[in-house]
C-alpha positions in Angstrom: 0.0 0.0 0.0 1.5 3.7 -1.0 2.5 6.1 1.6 1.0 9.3 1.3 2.5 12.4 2.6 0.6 15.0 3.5 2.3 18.3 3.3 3.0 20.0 6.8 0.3 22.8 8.1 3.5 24.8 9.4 7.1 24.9 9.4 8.8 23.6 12.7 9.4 26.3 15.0 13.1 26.4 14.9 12.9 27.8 11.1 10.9 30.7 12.0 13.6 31.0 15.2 16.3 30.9 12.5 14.9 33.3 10.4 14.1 36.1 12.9 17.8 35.3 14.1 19.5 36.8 10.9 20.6 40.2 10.8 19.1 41.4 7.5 17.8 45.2 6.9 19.2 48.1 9.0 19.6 47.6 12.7 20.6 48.8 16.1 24.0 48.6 17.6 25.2 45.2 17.7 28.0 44.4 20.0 30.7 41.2 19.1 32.0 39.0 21.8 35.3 40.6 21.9 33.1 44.7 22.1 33.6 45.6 19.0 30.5 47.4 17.8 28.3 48.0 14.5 25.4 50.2 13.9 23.7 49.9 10.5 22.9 47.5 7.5 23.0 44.0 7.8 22.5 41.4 4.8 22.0 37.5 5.8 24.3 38.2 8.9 26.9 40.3 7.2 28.0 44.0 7.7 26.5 45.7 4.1 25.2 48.7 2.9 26.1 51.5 5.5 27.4 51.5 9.0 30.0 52.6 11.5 31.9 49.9 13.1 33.5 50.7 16.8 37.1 48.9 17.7 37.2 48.3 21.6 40.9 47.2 21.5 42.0 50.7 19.5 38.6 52.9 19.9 38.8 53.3 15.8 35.6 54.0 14.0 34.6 53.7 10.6 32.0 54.9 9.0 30.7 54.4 5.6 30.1 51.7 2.9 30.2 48.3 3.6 29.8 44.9 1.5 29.3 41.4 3.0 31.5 41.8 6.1 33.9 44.0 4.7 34.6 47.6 3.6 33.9 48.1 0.7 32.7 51.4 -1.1 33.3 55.2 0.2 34.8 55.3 4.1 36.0 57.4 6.5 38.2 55.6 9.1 39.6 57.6 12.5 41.4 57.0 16.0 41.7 58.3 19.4 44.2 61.1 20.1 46.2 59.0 23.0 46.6 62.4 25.0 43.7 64.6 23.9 41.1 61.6 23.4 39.5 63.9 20.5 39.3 61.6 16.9 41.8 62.5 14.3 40.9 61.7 11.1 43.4 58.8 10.1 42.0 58.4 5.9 38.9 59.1 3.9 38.4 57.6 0.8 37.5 54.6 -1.1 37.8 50.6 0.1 37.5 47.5 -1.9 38.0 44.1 0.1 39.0 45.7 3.5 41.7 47.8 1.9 42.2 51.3 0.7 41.9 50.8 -3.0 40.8 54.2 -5.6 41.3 58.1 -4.4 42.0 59.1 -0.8 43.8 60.8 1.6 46.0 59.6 4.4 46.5 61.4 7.4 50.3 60.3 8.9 50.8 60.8 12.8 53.7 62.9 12.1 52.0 65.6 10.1 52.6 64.4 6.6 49.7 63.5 3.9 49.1 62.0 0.7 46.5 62.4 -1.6 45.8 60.3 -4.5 45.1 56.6 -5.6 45.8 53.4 -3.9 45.9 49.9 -4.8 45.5 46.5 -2.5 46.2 49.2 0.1 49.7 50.9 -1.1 50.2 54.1 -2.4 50.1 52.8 -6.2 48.9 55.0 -9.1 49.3 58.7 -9.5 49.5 61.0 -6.0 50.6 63.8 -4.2 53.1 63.5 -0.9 53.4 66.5 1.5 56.4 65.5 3.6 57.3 66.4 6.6 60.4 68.8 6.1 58.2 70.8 3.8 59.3 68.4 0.7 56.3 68.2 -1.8 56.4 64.9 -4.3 53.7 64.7 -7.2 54.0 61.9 -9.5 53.5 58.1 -9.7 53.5 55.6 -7.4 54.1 51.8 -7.6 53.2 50.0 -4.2 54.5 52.6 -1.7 57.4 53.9 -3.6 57.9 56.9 -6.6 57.8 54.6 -9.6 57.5 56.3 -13.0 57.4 59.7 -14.0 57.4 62.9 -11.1 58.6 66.1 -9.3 60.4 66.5 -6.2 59.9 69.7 -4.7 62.5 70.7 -1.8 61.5 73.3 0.6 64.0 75.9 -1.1 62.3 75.2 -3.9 64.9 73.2 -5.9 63.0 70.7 -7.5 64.0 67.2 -9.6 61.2 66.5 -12.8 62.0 63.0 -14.1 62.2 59.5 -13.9 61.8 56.9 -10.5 62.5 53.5 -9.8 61.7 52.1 -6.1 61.8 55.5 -4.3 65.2 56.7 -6.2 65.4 59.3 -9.2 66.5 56.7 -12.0 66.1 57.7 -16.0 66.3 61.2 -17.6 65.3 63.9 -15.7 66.4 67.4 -14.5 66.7 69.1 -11.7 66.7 72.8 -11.1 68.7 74.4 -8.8 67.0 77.8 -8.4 69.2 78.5 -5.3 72.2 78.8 -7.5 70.3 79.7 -10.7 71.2 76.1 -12.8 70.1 73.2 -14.1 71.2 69.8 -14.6 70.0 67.8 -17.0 70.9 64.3 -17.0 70.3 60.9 -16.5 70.3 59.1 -13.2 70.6 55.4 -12.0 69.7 54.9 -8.1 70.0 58.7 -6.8 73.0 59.4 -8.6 73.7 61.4 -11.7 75.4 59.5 -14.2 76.1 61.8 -17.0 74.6 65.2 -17.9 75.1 68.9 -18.8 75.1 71.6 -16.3 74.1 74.7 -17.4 73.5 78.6 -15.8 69.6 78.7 -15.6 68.5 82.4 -14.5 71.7 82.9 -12.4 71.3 86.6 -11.9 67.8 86.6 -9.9 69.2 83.1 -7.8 70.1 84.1 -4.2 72.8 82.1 -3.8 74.5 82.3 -7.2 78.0 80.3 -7.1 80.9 83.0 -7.6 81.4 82.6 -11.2 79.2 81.5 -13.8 79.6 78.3 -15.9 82.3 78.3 -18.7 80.5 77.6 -21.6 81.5 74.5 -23.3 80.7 73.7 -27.3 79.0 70.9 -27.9 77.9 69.9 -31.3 74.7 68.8 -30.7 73.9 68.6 -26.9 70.8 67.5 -27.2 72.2 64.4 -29.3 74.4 63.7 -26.7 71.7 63.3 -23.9 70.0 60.8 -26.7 73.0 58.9 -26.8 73.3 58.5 -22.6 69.5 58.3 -22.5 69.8 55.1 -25.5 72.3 53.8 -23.2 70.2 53.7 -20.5 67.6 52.4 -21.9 69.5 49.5 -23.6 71.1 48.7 -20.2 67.2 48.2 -19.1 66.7 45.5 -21.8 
């Protein structure tokens, strides 16, 4: 004889437990084991849409976009002052996965800043460090480090425009020496000039022009010979 089942009238009780159990929609403050802290949007028990999350351990808060457990969207992130207790804003910008990732700016305890794009977390893309001792560097970055083309500003107003490789000037470039009203133009390999032609560069408004000016030197075609280093550069490269 066939067994017949009859579908149930109701569900057992602890699906309709389990269901009012999941964090889904905006909610309350919801405190972890450890104190940590959320307030804001929830999806099937994950952090997502917006919220600010409170660290107990550090007393950090973020606030902003968040997607399945992790920050992910626009954000602002900030800490305690250890003296003061008043938040200081540590980076606003954009997340993806947890890490800084797209434009922002990052707030450094000692005063200095960057603005511009980040990757995985690193300053990677093209940004804008103000350094401490008043040094300004605008360029490309490649995981941390000036990688690519940029200008190094120094705080008398010397500056270096070329090329960087791992944090060091490193291709063709020139720097101006507006103290002492010249320029070198060049090519560098690890911080250090190479080869190049130094040459007076508004030396009568400079002011700290060098005694006497540059004896001028003939060249043929100084321009060929900075192609000829730079070809030799670029074939050591290869």
């Amino acid at each position: 004889m066939p067994i017949v089942k009859y579908p149930r009238l109701r569900d057992p009780l602890f699906y309709e437990w389990d269901r009012k159990a999941q964090k889904c929609g905006l909610r309350h403050t919801v405190y972890a084991v450890n104190g940590d802290q959320y307030t804001g949007e929830w999806l099937d028990n994950l952090k997502h849409g917006k919220g600010m999350q409170i660290w107990k351990s550090t007393g950090a808060i973020y606030s902003g976009d968040w997607k399945f457990g992790k920050r992910n969207g626009y954000g602002s992130y900030s800490i305690p002052d250890p003296v003061s207790k008043e938040y200081k804003k540590v980076y606003t910008g954009w997340w993806k996965n947890d890490k800084r990732c797209g434009r922002g700016v990052f707030f450094y305890p000692n005063g200095e800043r960057y603005e511009g794009e980040w990757s995985n977390g690193l300053r990677s893309g093209w940004g804008k460090m103000h350094y401490k001792d008043g040094s300004v560097y605008e360029g490309q970055w490649l995981e941390d480090q000036h990688n690519g083309e940029g200008v190094l500003q120094l705080p008398n107003e010397n500056r270096y425009e070329g090329g960087w490789k791992d944090g060091k000037k490193h291709g063709p470039g020139k720097y101006f020496y507006l103290d002492k009203g010249q320029l070198l133009e060049g090519i560098w390999v690890a911080d250090v000039p190479k080869c190049g032609v130094l040459v007076d560069f508004g030396r009568d408004n400079a002011p700290d022009p060098p005694q006497y000016p540059l004896p001028e030197i003939e060249l043929h075609d100084p321009a060929g010979v900075l192609a000829e280093a730079k070809a030799m550069f670029d074939d050591s490269r290869n």
